[in-house]
C-alpha positions as CSV (number, residue, x, y, z in Angstrom):
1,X,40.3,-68.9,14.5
2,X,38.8,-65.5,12.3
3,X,40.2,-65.0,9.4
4,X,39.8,-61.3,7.8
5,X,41.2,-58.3,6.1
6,X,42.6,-54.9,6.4
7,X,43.6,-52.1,4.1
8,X,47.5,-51.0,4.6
9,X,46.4,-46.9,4.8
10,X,47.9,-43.4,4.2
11,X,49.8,-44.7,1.8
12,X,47.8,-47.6,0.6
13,X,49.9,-50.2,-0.2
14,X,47.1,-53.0,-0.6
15,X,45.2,-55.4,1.6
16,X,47.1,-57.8,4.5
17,X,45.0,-61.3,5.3
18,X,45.5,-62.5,8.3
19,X,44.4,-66.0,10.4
20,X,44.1,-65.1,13.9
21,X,43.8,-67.0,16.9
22,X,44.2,-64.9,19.6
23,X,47.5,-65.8,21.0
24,X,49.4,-66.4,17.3
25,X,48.8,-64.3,14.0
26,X,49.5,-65.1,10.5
27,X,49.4,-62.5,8.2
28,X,50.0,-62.2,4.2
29,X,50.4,-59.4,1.7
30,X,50.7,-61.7,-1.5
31,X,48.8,-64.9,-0.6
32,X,51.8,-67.0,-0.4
33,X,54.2,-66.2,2.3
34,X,52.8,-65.9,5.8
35,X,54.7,-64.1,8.8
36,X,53.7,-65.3,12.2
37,X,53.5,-63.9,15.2
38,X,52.8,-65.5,18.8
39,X,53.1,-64.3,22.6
40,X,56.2,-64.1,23.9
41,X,54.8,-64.7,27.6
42,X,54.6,-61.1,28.5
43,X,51.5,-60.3,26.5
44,X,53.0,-58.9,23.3
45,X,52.9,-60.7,19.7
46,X,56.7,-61.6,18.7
47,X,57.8,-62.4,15.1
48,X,58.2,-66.1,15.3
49,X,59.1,-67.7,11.6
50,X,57.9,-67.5,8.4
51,X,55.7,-69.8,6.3
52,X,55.2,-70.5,2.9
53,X,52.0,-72.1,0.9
54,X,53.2,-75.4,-0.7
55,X,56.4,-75.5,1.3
56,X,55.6,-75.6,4.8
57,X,58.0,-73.4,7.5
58,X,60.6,-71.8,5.7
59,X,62.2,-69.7,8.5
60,X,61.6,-69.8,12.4
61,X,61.2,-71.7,15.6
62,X,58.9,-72.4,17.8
63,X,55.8,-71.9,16.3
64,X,52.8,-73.0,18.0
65,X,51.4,-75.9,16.6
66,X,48.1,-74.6,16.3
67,X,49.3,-71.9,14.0
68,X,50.8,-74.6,11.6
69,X,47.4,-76.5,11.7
70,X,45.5,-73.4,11.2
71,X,48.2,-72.8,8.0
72,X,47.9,-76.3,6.5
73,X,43.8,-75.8,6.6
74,X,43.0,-72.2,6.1
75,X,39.8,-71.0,5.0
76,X,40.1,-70.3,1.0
77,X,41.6,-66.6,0.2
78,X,40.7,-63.7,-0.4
79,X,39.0,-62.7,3.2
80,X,36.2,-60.3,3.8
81,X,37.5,-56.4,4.9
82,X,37.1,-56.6,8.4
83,X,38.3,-52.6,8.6
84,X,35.0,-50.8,8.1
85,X,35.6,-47.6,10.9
86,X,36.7,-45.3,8.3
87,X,38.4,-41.8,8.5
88,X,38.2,-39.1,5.9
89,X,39.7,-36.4,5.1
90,X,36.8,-34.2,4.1
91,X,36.3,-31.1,1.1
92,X,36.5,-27.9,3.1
93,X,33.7,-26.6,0.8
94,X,30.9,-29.7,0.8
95,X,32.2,-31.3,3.9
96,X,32.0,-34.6,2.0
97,X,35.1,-37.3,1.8
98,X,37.7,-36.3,-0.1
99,X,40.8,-39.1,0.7
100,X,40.8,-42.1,3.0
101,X,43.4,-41.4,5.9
102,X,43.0,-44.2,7.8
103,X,40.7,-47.7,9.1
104,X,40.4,-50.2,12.0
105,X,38.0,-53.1,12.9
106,X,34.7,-51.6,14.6
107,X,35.9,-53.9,17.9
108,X,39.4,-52.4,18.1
109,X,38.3,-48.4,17.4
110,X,39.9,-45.8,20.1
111,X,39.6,-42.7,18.8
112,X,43.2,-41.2,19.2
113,X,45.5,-37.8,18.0
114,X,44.4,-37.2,13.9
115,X,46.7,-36.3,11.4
116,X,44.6,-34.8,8.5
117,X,47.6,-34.8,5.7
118,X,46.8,-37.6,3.2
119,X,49.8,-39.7,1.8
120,X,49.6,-41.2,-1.7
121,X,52.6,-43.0,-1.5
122,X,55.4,-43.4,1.2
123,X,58.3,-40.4,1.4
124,X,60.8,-43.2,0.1
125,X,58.6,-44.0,-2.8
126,X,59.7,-41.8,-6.0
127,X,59.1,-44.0,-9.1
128,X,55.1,-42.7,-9.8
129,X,55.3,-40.8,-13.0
130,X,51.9,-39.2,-14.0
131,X,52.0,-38.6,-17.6
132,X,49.8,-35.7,-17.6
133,X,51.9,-33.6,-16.1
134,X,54.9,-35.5,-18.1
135,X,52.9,-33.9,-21.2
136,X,52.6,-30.8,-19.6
137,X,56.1,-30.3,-18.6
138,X,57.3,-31.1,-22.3
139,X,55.1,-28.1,-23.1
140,X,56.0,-25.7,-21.0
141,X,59.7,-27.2,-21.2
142,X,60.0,-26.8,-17.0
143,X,59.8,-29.8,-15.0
144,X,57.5,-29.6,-11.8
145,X,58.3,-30.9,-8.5
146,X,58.1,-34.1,-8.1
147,X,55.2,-36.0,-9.2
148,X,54.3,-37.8,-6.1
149,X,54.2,-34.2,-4.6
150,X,52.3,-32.4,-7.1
151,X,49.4,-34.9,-6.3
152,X,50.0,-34.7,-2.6
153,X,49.6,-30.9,-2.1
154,X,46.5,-30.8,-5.0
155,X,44.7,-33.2,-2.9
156,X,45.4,-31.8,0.6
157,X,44.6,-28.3,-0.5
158,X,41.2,-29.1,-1.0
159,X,40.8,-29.9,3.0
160,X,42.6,-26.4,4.0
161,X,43.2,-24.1,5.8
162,X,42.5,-25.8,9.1
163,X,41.2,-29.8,7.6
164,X,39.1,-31.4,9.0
165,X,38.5,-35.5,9.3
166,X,35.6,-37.4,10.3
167,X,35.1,-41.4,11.5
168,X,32.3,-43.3,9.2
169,X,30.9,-46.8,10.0
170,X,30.5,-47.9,7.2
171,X,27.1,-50.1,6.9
172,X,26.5,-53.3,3.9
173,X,25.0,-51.3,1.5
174,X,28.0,-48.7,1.6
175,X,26.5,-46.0,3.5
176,X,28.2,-44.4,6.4
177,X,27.2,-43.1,9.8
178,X,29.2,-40.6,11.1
179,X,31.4,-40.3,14.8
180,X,34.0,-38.7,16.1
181,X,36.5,-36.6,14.1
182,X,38.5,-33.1,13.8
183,X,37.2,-29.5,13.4
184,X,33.4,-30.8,12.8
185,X,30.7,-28.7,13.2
186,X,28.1,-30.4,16.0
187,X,25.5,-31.7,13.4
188,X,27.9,-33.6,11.7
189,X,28.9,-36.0,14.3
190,X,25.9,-38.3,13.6
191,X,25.1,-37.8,9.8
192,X,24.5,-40.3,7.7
193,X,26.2,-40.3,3.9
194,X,25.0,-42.5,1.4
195,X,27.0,-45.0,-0.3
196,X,27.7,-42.9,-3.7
197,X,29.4,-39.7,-1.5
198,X,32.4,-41.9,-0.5
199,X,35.0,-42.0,-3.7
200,X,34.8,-45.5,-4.5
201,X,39.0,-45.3,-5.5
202,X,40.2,-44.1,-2.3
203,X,40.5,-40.7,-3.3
204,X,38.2,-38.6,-5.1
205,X,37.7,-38.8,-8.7
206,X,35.4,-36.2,-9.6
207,X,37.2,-32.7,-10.1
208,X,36.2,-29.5,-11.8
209,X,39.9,-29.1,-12.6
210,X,40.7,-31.1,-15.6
211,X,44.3,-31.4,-15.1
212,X,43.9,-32.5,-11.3
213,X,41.4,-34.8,-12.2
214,X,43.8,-36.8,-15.2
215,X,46.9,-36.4,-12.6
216,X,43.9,-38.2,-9.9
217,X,43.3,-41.1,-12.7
218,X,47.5,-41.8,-13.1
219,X,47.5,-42.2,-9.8
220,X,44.7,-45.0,-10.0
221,X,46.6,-46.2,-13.2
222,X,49.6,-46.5,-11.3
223,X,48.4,-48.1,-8.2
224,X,45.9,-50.7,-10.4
225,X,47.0,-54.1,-9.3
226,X,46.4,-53.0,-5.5
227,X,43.4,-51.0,-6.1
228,X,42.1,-54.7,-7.8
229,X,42.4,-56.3,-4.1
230,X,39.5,-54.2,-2.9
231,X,36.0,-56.3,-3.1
232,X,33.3,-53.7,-3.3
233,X,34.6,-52.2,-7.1
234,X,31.9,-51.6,-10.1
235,X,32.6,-53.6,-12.6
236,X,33.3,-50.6,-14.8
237,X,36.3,-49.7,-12.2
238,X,37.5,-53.4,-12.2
239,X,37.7,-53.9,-16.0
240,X,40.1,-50.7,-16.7
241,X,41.8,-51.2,-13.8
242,X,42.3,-54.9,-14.8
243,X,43.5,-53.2,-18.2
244,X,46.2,-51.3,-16.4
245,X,47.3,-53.7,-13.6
246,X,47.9,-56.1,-17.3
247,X,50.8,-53.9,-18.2
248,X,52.4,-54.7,-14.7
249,X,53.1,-58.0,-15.1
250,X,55.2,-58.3,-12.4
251,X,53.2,-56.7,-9.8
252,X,49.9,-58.5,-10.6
253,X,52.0,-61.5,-10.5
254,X,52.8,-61.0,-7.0
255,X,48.7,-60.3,-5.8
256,X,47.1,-62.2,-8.1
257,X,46.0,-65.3,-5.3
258,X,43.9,-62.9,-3.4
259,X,42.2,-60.7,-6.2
260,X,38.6,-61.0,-4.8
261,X,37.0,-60.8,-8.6
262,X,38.8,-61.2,-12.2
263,X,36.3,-59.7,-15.4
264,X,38.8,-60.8,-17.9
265,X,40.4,-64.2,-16.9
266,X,42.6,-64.4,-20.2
267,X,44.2,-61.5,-19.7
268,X,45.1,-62.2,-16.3
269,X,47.0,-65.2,-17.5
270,X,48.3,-63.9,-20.3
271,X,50.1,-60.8,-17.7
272,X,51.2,-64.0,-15.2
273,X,53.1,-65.6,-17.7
274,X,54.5,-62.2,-19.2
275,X,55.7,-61.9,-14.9
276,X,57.1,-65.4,-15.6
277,X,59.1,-64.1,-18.2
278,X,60.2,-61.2,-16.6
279,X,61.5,-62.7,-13.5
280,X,63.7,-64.6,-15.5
281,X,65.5,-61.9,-17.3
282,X,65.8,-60.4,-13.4
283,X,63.4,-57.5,-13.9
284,X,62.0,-55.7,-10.9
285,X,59.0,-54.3,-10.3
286,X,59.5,-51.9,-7.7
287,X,56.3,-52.8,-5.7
288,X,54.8,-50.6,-3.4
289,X,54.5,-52.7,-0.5
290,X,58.3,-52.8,0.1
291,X,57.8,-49.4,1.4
């Protein structure tokens, strides 16, 4: 059995853990409920029931047993990233990584077809609200386009005309050796970048713009309780994105179990029974990875 980690990518809608064992998957997005997969006999991985932590098979039929035992004695959540082939979307002027696009276990990468357009959240997704442009938009008294949009084409602009993406292996100390990619000059194809030149947040942080580089922090505001789920965060990162993921009670609510590192325990359980609270008056929280 391995047990490991990816990042859902381009959107990032947080991290999926999975138990594998070759012939059967189990694989969770919240730490509690499990879907499982197993061979149907033809070579191809089949939804095959659900599980729950606690509770034992809530949905399904026949479910290898193997999988079940593997379920009742799983190795202790969270699980290391096991997605370190990386691809970028690179800065048309420094070349450097601007946006993650995409990642896959170093065993399973193929390079295939690249599409250089990053996605901050799903085309179905409308609720992010970035209050700096909310602010400017009461000034100016015109609403932009939407918000989700604005931040799209500021980010993707940067890459153009013509983007360009490169594959990084990333190393243990953060550093990354360069492969394959799109529109890369020769030398670049086996460069080495330290640690500090990929954006520790998924997206690039630093900006000369000031107004891009609040809208890029909303965006981190609004996607704090996933961002959390990512092990490699400073600690200066984790405590204000623990901050903001606090005022989405709801949403930390559902992650909480595989948060790799908490800086500020109290708070934590102060937001889960706030989410308590919540779900009883039948609020929503909109999550992200229902899209």
């Amino acid at each position: 059995m391995r047990a490991y980690a990816y990042r859902r990518l381009n959107p990032y809608r947080g991290v999926v853990h999975v138990l594998d064992l070759g012939e059967a998957t189990a694989t969770t997005f919240d730490g509690r409920t499990w879907h499982l997969r197993a061979e149907d006999g033809q070579g191809w991985l089949r939804p095959v029931g659900v599980w729950v932590e606690g509770e034992g098979v809530a949905a399904g039929t026949r479910i290898p047993n193997e999988l079940l035992a593997a379920l009742e004695s799983h190795p202790p959540l969270p699980y290391p990233l096991a997605d370190r082939m990386e691809l970028w979307l690179l800065d048309k002027a420094a070349g450097l990584p601007l946006a993650l696009l995409a990642s896959e276990r170093p065993s399973r990468f193929r390079p295939a077809r690249i599409d250089p357009e990053w996605h901050p959240f799903a085309l179905t997704y409308s609720a992010f609200r970035s209050e700096t442009l909310a602010r400017r938009e009461a000034v100016v008294g015109q609403a932009h386009e939407r918000h989700r949009d604005w931040l799209a084409r500021a980010v993707n602009t940067v890459a153009r005309p013509y983007p360009a993406a490169q594959w990084f292996l990333r190393r243990s100390d953060g550093s990354g050796e360069g492969r394959t990619g799109l529109r890369l000059p020769a030398d670049w194809q086996q460069r080495t970048l330290p640690a500090e030149a990929f954006p520790e947040l998924l997206v690039r942080t630093d900006w000369n713009n000031p107004l891009e580089q609040s809208v890029i922090r909303d965006y981190h505001t609004w996607l704090a309780p996933l961002l959390l789920l990512l092990p490699s965060l400073s600690d200066v990162s984790r405590a204000w994105l623990e901050a903001a993921a606090c005022k989405e009670p709801a949403w930390l609510a559902r992650i909480h179990r595989l948060l790799p590192r908490v800086l500020d325990r109290q708070a934590l359980n102060a937001a889960l029974v706030a989410a308590r609270m919540e779900a009883a008056l039948g609020e929503s929280a909109n999550p992200l990875y229902e899209y």
